[in-house]
N, CA, C and O of each residue as an XYZ file, in Angstrom:
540
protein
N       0.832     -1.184      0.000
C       0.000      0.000      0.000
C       0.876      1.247      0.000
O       2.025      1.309      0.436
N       0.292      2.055     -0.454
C       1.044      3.467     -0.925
C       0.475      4.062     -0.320
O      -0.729      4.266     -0.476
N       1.457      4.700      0.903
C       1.287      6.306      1.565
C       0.922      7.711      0.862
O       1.423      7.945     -0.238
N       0.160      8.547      1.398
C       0.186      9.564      0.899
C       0.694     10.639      1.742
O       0.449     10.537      2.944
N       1.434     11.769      1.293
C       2.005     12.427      1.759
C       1.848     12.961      3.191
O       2.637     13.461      3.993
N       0.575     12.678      3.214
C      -0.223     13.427      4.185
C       0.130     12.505      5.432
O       0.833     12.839      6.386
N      -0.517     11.237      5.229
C      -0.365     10.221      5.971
C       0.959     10.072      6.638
O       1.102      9.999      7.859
N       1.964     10.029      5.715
C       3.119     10.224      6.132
C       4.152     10.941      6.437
O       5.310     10.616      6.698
N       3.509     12.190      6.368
C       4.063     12.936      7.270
C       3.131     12.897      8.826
O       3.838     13.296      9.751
N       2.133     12.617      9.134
C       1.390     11.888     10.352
C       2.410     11.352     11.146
O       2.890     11.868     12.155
N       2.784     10.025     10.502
C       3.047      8.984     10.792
C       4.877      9.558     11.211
O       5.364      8.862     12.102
N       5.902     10.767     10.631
C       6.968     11.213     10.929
C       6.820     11.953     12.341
O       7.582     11.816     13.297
N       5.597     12.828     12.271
C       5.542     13.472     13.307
C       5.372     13.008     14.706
O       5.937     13.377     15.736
N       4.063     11.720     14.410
C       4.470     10.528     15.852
C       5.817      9.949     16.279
O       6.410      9.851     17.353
N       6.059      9.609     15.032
C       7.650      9.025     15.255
C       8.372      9.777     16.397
O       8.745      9.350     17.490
N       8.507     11.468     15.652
C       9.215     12.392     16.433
C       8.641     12.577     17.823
O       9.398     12.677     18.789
N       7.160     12.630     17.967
C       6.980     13.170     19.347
C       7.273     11.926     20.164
O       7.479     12.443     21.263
N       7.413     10.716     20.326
C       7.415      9.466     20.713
C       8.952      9.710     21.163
O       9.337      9.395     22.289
N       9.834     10.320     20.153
C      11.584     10.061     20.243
C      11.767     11.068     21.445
O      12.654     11.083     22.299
N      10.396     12.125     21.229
C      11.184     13.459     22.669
C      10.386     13.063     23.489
O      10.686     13.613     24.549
N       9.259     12.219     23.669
C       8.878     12.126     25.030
C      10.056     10.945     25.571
O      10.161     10.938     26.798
N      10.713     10.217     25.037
C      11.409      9.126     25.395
C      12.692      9.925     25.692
O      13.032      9.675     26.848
N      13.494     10.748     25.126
C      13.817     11.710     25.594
C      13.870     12.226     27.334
O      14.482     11.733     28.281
N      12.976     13.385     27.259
C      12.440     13.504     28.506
C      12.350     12.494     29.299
O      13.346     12.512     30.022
N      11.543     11.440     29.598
C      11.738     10.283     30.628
C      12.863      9.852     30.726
O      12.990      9.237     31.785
N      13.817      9.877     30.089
C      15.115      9.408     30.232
C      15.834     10.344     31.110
O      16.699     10.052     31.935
N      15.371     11.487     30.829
C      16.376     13.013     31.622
C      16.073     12.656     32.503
O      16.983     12.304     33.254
N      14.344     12.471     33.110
C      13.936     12.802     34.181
C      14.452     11.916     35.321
O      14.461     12.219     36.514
N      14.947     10.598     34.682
C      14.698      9.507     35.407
C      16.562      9.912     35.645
O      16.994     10.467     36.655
N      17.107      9.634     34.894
C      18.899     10.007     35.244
C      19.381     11.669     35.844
O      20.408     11.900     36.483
N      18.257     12.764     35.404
C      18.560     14.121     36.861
C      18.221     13.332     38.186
O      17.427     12.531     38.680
N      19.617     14.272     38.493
C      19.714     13.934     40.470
C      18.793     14.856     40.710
O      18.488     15.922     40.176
N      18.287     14.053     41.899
C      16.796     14.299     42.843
C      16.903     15.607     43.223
O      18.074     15.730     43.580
N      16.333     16.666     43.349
C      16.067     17.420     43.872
C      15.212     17.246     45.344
O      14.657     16.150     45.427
N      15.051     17.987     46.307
C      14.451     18.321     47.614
C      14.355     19.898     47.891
O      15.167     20.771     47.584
N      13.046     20.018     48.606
C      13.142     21.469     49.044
C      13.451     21.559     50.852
O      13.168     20.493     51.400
N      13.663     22.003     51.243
C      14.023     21.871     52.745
C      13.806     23.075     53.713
O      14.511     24.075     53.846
N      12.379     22.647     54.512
C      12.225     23.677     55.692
C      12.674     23.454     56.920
O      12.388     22.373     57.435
N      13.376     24.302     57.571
C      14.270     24.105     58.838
C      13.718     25.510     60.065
O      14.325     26.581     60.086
N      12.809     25.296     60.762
C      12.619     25.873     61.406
C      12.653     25.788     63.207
O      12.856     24.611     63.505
N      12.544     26.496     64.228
C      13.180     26.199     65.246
C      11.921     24.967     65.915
O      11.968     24.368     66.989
N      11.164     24.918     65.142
C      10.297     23.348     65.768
C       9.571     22.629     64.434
O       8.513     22.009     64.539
N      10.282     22.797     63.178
C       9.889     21.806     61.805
C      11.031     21.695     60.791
O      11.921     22.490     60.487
N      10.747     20.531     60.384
C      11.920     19.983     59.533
C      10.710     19.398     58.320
O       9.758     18.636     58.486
N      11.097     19.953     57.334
C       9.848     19.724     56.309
C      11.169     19.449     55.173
O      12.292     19.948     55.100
N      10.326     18.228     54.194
C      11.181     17.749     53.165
C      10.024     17.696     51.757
O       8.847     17.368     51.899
N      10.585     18.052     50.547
C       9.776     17.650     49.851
C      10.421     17.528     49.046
O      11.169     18.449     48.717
N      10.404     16.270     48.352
C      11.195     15.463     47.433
C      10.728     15.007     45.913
O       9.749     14.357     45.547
N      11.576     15.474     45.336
C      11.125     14.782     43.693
C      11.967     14.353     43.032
O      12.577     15.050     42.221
N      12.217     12.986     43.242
C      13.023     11.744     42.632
C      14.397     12.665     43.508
O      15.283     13.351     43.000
N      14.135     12.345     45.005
C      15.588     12.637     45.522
C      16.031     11.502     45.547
O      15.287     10.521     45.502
N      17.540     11.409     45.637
C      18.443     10.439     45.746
C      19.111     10.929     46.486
O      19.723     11.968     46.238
N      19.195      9.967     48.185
C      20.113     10.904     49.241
C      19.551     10.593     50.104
O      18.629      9.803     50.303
N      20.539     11.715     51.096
C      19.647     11.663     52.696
C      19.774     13.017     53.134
O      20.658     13.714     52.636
N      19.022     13.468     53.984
C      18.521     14.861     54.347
C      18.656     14.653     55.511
O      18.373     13.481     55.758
N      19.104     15.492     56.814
C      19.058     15.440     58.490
C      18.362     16.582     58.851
O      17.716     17.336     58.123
N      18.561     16.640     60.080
C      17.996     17.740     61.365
C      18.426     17.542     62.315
O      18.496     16.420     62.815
N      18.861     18.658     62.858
C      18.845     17.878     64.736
C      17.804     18.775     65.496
O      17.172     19.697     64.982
N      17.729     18.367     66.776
C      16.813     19.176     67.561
C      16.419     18.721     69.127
O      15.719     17.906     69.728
N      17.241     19.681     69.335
C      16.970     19.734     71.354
C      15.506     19.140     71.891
O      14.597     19.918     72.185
N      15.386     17.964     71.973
C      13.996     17.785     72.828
C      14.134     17.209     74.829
O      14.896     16.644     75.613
N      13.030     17.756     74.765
C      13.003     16.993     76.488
C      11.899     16.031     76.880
O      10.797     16.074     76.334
N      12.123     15.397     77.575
C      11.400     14.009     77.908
C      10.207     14.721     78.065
O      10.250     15.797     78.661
N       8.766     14.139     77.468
C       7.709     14.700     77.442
C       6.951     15.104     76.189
O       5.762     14.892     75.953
N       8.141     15.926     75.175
C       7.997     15.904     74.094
C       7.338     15.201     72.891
O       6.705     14.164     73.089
N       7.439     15.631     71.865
C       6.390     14.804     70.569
C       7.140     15.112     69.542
O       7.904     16.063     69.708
N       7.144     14.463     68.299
C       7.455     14.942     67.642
C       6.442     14.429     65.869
O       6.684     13.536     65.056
N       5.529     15.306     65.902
C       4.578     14.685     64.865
C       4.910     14.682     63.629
O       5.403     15.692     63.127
N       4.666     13.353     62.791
C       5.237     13.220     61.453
C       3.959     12.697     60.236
O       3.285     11.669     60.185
N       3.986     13.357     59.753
C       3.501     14.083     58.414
C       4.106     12.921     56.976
O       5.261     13.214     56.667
N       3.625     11.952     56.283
C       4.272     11.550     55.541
C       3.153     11.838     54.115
O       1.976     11.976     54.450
N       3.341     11.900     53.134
C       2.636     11.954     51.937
C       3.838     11.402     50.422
O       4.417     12.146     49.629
N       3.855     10.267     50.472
C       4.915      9.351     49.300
C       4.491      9.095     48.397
O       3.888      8.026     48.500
N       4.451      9.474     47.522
C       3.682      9.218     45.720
C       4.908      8.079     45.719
O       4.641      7.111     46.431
N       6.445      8.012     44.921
C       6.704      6.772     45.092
C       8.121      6.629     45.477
O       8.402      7.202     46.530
N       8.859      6.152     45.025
C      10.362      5.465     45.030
C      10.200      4.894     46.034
O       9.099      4.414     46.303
N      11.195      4.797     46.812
C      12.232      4.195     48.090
C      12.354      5.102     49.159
O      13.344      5.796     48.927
N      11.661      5.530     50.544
C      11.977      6.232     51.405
C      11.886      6.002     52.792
O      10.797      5.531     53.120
N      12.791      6.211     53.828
C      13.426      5.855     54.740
C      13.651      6.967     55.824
O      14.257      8.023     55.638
N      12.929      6.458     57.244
C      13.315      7.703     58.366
C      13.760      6.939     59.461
O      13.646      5.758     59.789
N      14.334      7.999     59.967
C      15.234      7.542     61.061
C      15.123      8.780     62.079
O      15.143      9.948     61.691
N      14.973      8.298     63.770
C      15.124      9.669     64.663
C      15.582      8.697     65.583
O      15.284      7.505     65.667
N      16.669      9.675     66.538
C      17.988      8.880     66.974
C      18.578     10.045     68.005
O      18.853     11.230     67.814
N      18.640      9.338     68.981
C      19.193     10.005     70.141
C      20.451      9.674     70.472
O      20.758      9.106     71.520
N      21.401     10.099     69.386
C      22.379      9.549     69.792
C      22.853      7.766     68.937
O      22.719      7.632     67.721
N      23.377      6.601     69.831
C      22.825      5.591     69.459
C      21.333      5.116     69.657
O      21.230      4.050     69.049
N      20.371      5.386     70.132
C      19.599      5.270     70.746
C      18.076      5.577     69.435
O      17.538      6.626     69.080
N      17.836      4.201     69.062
C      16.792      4.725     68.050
C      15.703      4.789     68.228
O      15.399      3.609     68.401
N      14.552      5.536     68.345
C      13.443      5.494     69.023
C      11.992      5.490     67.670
O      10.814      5.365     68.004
N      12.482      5.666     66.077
C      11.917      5.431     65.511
C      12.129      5.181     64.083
O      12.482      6.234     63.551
N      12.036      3.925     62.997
C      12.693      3.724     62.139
C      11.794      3.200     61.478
O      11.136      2.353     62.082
N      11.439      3.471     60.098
C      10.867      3.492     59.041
C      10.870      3.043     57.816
O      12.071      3.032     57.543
N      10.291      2.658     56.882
C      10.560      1.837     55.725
C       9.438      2.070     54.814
O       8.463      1.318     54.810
N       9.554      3.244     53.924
C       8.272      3.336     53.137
C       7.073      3.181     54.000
O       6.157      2.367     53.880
N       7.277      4.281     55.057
C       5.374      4.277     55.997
C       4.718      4.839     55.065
O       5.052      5.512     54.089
N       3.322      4.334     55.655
C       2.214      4.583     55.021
C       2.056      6.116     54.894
O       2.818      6.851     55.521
N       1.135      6.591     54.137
C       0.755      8.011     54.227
C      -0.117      8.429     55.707
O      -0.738      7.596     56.367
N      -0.027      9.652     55.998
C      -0.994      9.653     56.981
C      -0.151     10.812     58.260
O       0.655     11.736     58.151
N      -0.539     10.449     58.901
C       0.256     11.515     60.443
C       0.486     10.296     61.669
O      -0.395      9.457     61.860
N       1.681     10.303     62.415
C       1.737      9.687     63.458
C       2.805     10.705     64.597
O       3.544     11.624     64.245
N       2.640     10.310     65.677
C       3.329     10.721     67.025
C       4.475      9.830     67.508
O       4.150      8.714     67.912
N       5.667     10.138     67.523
C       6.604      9.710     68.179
C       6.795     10.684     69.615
O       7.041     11.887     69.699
N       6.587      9.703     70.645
C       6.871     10.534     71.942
C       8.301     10.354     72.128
O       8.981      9.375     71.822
N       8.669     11.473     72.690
C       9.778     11.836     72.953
C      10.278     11.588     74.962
O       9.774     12.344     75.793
N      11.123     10.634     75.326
C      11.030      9.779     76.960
C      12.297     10.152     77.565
O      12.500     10.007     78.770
N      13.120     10.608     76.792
C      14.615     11.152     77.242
C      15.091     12.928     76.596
O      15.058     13.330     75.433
N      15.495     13.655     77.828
C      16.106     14.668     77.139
C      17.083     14.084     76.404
O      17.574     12.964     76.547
N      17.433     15.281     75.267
C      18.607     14.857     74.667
C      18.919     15.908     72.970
O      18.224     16.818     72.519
N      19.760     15.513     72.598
C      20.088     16.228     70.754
C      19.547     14.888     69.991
O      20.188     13.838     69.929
N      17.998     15.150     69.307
C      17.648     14.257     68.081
C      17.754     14.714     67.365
O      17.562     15.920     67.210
N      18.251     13.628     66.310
C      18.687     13.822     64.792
C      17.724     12.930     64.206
O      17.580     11.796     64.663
N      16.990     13.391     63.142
C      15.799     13.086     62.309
C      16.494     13.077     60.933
O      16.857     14.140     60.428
N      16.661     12.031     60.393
C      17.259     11.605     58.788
C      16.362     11.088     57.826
O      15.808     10.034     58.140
N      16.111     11.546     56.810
C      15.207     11.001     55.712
C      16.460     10.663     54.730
O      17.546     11.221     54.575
N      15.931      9.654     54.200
C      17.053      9.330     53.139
C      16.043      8.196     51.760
O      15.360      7.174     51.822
N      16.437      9.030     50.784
C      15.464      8.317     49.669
C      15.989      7.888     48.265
O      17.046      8.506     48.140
N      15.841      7.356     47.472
C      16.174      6.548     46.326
C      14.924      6.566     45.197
O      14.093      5.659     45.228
N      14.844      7.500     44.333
C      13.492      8.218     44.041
C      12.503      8.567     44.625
O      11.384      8.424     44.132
N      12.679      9.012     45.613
C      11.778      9.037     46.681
C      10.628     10.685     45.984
O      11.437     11.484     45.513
N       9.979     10.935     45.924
C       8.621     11.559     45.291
C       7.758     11.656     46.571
O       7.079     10.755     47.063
N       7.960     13.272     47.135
C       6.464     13.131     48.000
C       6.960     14.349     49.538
O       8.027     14.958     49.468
N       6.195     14.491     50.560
C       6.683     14.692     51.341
C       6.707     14.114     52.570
O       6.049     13.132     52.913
N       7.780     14.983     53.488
C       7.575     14.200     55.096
C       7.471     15.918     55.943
O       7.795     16.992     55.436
N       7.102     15.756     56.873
C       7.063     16.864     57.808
C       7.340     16.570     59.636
O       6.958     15.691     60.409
N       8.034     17.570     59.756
C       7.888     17.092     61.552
C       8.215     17.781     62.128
O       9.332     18.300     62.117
N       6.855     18.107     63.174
C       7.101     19.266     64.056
C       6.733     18.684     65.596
O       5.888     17.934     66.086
N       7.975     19.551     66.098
C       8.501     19.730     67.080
C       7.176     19.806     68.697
O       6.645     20.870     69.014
N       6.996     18.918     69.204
C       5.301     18.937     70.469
C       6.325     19.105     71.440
O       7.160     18.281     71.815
N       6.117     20.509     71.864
C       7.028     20.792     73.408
C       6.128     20.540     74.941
O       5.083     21.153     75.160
N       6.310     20.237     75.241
C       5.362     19.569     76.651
C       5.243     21.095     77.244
O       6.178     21.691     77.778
N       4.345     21.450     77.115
C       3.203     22.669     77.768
C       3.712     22.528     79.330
O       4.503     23.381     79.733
N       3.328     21.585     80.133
C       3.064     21.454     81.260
C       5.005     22.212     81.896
O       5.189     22.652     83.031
N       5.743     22.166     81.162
C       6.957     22.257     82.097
C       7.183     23.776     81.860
O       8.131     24.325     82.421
N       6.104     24.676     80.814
C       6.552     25.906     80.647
C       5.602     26.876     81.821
O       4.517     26.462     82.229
N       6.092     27.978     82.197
C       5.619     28.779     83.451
C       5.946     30.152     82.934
O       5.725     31.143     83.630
């Protein structure tokens, strides 16, 4: 069967848009991850798109404390960690979406680490100072 010009130039132009979207997915997938990073004196906010890495915080808490976490993961590989030291009090593996409470049972310097491998999405965590010890 015999093309007509028309047709086939159709049929060039799919070709082409097919070669740059393949293109693009290729960039997207081989650019290093980006993250945006909020650091405030009671939140550590991450938001990630296809990061590759790990991100920290530290932060003075005292026994009594909270520290609420915020996860929202569209996809890759992502990983938290909060750590007193050696002392790990909460460790993670692709959690679910949603909000949870880590209480905080020892003063001390916690360090809060996200670390991801396309990781897509965010985490948040702010700082629950125990009311009762302030006057």
């Amino acid at each position: 069967l015999k093309e007509t010009g028309r047709e086939l130039a159709v049929r060039y132009a799919l070709a082409a848009v097919f070669v740059v979207m393949g293109v693009l997915v290729l960039a997207g997938v081989m650019e290093p991850g980006k993250s945006t990073i909020t650091r405030e004196d009671d939140l550590f906010s991450l938001g990630m798109s296809y990061m590759n890495g790990e991100q920290s915080a530290d932060f003075s808490l005292e026994a009594g404390d909270a520290i609420e976490v915020t996860v929202v993961q569209i996809s890759g590989d992502l990983r938290m960690r909060i750590a007193c030291g050696e002392n790990v009090v909460y460790e993670g593996h692709n959690p679910e979406m949603g909000q949870f409470r880590v209480n905080i049972l020892t003063d001390g310097e916690y360090t809060i680490t996200v670390s991801g491998q396309r990781a897509d999405g965010s985490v948040t965590f702010r700082m629950i100072r125990d009311e009762s010890k302030e006057e």
